[in-house]
NUPALUM-260755 format. One record per residue: z, x, y of N, C-alpha, C in turn; chain; residue in three letters. Coordinates in steps of 0.2 Angstrom, whole numbers, plus 2048, in hexadecimal, padded with zeros to 3 digits. Each point is the difference from the previous one (the first is absolute). Layout:
N
PT  nZ  nX  nY caZ caX caY  cZ  cX  cY unit code
PT   Z   X   Y   Z   X   Y   Z   X   Y    A  Ala
...
***
This chain:
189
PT  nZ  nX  nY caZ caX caY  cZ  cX  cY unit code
PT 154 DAA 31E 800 807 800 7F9 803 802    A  Unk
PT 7FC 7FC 7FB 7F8 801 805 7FF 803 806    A  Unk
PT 801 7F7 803 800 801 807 805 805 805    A  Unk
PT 805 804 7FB 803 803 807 7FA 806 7FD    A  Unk
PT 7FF 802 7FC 7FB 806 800 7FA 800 805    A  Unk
PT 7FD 7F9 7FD 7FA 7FE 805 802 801 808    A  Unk
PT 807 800 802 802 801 808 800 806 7FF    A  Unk
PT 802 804 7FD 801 807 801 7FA 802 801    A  Unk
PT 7FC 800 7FD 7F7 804 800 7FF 7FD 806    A  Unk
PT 7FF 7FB 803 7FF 7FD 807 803 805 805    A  Unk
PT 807 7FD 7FF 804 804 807 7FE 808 7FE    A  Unk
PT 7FF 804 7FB 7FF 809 802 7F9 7FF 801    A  Unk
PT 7FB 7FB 7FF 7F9 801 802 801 801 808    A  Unk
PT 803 7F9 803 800 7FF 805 805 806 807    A  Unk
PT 801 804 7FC 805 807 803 7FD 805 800    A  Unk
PT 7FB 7FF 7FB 7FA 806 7FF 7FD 800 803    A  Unk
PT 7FD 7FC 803 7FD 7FB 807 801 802 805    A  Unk
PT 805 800 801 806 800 808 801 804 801    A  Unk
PT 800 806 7FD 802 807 800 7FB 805 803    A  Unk
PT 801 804 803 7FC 807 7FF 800 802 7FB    A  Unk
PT 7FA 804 7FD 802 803 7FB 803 80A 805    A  Unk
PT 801 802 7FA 804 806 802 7FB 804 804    A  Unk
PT 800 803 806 7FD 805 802 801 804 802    A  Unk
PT 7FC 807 7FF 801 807 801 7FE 803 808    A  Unk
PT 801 805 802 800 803 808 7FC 805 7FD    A  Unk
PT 7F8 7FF 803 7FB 807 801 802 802 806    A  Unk
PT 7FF 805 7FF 7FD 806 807 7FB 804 801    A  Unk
PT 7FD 800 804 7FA 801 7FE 7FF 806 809    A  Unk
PT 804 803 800 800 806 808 7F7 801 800    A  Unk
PT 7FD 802 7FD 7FB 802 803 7FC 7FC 804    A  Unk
PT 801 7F9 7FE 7FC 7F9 802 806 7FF 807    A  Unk
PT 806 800 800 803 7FE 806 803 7FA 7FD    A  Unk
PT 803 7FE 7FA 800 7FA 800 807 800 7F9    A  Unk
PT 804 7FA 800 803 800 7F8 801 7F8 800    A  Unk
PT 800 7FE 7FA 800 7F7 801 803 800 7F5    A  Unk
PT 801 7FA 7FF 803 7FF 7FB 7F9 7FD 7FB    A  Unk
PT 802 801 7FD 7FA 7FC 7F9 803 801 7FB    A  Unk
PT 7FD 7F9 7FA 801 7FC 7FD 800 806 7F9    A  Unk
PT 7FA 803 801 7FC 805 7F9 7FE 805 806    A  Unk
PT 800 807 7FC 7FD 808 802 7F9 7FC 802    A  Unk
PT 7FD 7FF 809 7FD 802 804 7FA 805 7FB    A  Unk
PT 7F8 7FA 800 7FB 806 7FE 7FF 802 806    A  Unk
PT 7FC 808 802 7FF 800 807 7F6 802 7FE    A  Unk
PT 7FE 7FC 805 7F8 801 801 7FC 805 809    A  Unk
PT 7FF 803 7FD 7FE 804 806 7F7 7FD 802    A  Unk
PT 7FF 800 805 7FB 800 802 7FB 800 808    A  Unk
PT 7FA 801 800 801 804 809 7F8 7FA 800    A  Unk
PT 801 7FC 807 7FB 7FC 801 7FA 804 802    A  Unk
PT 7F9 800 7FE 7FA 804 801 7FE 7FF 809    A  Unk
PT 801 7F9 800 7FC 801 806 808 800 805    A  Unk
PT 806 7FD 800 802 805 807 805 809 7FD    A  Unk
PT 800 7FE 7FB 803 808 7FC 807 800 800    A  Unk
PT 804 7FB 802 807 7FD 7FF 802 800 7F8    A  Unk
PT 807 804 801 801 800 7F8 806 7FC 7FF    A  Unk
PT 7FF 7FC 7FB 803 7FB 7FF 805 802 7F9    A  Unk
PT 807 7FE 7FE 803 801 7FA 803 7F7 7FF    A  Unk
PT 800 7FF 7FA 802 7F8 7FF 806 804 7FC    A  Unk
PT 806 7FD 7FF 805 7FE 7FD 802 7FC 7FA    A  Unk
PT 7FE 7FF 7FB 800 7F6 7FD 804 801 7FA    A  Unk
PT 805 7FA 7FF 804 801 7FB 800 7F9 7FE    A  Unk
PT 7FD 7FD 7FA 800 7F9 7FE 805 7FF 7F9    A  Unk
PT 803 7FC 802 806 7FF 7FB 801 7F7 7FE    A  Unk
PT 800 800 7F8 804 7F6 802 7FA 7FC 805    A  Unk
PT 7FD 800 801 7FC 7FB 805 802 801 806    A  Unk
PT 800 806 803 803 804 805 7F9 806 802    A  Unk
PT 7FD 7FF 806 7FC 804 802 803 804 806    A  Unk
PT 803 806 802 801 802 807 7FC 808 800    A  Unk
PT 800 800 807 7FA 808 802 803 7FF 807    A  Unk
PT 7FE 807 801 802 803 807 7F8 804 800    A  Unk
PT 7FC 800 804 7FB 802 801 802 804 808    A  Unk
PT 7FD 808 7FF 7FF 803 805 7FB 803 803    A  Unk
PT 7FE 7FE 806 7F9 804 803 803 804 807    A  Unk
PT 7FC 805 7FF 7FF 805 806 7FB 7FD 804    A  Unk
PT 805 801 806 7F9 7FD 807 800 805 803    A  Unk
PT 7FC 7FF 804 800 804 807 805 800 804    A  Unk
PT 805 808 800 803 7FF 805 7FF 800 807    A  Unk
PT 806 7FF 804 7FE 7FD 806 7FB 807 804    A  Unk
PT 7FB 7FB 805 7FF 805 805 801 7FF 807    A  Unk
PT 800 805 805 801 7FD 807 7FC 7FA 803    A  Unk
PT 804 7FA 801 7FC 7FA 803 7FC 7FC 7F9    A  Unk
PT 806 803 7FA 7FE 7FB 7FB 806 7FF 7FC    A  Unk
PT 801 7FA 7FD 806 7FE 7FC 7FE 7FC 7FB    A  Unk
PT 803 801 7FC 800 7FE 7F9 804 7F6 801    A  Unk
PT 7FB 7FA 7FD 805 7FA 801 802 7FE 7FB    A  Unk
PT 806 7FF 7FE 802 7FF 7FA 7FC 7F7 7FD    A  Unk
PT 800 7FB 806 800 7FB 801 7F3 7FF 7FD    A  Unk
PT 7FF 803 802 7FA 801 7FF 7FF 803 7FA    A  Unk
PT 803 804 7FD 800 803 7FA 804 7FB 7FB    A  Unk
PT 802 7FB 801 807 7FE 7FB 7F8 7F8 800    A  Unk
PT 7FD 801 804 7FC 7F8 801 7FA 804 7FC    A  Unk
PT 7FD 805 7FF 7FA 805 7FF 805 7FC 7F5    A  Unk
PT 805 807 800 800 800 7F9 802 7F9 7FF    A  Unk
PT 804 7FB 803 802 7F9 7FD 7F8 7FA 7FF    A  Unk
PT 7FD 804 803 7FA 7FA 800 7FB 802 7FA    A  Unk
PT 801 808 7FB 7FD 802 7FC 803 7FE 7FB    A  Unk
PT 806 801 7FE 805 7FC 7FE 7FF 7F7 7FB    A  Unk
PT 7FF 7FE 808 800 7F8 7FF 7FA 7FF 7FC    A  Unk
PT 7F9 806 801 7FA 800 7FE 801 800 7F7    A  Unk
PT 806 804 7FE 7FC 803 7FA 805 7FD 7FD    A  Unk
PT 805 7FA 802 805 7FC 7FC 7FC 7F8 800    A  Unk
PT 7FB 7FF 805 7FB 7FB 800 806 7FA 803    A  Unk
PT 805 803 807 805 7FC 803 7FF 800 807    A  Unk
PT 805 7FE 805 800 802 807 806 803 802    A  Unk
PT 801 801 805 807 801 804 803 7FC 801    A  Unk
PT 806 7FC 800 801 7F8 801 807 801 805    A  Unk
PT 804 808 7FE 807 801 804 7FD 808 801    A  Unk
PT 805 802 808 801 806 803 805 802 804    A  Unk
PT 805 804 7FE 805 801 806 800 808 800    A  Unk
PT 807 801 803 801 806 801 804 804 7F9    A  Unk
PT 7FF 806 802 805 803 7F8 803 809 802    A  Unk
PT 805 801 7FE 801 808 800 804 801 7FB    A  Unk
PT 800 809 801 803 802 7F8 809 800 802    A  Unk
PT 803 802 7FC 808 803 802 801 806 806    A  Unk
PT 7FC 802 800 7FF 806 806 7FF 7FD 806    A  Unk
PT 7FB 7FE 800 7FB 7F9 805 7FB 803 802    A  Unk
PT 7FA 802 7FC 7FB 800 801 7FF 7FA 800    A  Unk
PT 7FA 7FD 804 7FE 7F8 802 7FA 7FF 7FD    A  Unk
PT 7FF 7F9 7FC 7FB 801 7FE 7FD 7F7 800    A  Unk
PT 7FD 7FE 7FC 7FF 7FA 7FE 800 7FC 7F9    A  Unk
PT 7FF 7FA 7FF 801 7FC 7FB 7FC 7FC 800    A  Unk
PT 7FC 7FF 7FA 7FB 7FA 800 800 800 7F8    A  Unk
PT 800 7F8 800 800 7FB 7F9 7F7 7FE 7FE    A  Unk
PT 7FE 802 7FC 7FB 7FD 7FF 7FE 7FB 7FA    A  Unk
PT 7FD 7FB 802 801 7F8 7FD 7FA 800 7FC    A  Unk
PT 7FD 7FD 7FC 7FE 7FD 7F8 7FF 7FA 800    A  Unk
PT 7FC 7FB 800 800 7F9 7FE 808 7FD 801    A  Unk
PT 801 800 807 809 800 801 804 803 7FF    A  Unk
PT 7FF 803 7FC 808 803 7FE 7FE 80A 801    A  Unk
PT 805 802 800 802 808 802 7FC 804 7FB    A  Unk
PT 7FD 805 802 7FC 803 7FA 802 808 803    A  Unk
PT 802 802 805 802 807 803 803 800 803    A  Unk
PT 807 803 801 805 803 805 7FB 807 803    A  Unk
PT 800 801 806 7FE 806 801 805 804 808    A  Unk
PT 802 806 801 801 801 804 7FD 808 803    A  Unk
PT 7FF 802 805 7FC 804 803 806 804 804    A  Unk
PT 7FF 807 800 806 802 804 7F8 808 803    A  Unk
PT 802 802 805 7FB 805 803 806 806 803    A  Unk
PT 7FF 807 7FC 805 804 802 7FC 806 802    A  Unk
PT 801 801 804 7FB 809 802 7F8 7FD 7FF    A  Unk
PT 7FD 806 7FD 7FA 7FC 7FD 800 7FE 7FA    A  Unk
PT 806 7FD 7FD 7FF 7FD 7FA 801 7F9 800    A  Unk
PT 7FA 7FC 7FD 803 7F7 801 800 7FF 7F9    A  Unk
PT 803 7FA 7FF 807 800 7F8 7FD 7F8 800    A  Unk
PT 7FF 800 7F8 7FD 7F9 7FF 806 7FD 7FB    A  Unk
PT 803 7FB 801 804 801 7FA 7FE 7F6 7FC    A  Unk
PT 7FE 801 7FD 7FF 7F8 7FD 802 800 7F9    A  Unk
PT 803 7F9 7FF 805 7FC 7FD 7FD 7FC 7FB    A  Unk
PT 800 800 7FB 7FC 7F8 7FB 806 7FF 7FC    A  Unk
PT 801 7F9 7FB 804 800 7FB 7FE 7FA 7FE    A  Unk
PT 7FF 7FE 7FB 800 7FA 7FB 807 7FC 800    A  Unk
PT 806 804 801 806 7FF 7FF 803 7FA 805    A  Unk
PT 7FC 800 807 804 7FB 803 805 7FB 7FE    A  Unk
PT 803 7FF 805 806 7F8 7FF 7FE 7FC 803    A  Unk
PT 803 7F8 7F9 7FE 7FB 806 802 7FF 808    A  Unk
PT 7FF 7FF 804 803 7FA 806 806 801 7FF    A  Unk
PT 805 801 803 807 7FD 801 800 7FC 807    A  Unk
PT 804 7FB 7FE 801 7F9 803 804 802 809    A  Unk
PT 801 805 800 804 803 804 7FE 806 804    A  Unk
PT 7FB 7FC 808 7FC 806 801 803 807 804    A  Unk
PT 808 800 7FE 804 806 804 7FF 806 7FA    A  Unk
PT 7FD 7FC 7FB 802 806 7F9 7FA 805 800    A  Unk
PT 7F9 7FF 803 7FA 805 7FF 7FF 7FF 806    A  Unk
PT 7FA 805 800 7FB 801 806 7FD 7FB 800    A  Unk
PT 7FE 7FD 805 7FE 7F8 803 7F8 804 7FE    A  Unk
PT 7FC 806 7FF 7FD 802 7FD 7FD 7FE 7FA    A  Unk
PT 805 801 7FD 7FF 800 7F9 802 7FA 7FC    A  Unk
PT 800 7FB 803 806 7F8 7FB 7F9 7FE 7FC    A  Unk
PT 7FA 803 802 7FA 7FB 7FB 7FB 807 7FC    A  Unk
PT 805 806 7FF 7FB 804 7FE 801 804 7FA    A  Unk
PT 7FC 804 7FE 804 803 7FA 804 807 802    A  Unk
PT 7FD 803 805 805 805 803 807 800 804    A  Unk
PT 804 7FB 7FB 807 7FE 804 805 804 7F9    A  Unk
PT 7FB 802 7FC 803 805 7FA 804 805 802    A  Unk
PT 807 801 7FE 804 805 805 800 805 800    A  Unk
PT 7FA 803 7FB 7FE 806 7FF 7FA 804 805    A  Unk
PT 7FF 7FA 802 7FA 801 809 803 803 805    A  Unk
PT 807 7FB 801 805 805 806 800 805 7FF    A  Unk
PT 804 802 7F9 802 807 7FC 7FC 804 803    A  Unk
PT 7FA 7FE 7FF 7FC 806 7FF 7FE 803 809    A  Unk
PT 7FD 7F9 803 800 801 808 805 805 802    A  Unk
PT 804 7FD 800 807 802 805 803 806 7FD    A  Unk
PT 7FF 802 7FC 800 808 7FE 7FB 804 802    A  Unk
PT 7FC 800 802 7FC 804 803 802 804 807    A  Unk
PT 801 806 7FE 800 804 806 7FB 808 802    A  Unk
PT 7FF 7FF 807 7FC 805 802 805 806 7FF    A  Unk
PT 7FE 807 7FD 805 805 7FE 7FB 808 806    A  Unk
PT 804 804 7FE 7FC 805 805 7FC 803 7FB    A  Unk
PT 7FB 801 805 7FC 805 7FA 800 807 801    A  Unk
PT 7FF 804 7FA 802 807 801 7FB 805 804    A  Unk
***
């Protein structure tokens, strides 16, 4: 009798695990953006001194769950100048890697359900995954969205089952996709 209790506390650990936890749909129209989170998003307003870009972070930490959507206002475009999503996604990923004391080690392509186009970069820790991040550039708005969790899964044996990404990280928590792939660009009013 022990023992099957002793299974029971194991197998709901290991499903509490596995799981997303439950999350909610912000919206957020003024910012141009809606994405899912874990907990009520604290929002931080702030405007950099020396280029006077005003930045707003989104961060909602839950359960060993860290996610944020960060927005800054750039310069919109001018004639014979373009905004590079690819230059700005290496600008903020390399700051990024700075202040998690990691590098970049994966990058591919990324868009939302609409198909804004964007990017995806994994940023790595003493081997292992320390940040999902993904980079999306809309109008003059570029969109930080990064991912932490403590929660990760181990490895499975079976590499059709995860992101060839993530089989040695802790962001293969299935609450990183959640939160990712809900993100959408919305209009702004």
């Amino acid at each position: 009798m022990r023992y099957l209790n002793l299974a029971a506390v194991v197998a709901t650990a290991s499903l509490t695990v596995s799981c997303a936890p439950p999350m909610t749909a912000y919206d957020y129209p003024k910012y141009g953006f809606a994405a899912d989170f874990p907990a009520p998003p604290k929002v931080t307003d702030t405007t950099d001194p020396q280029t006077d870009r005003h930045t707003t972070v989104f961060d909602a930490q839950s359960l060993g769950r860290d996610f944020a959507v960060t927005v800054t206002d750039v310069d919109p475009p001018r004639p014979y100048h373009y905004l590079d999503i690819d230059q700005l996604a290496d600008d903020a990923s390399k700051a990024t890697a700075k202040a998690v004391g990691g590098e970049v080690t994966y990058r591919t392509s990324a868009a939302t359900a609409e198909g804004v186009v964007g990017r995806e970069l994994v940023i790595s820790k003493g081997g292992r995954r320390a940040v999902r991040a993904r980079y999306y550039l809309s109008g003059a708005r570029f969109y930080v969205l990064t991912a932490k969790s403590s929660m990760g899964l181990s490895p499975v044996t079976e590499a059709t089952d995860v992101d060839p990404s993530t089989e040695s990280g802790s962001d293969n928590d299935p609450a990183v996709k959640v939160f990712l792939t809900s993100f959408r660009v919305t209009p702004t009013p």
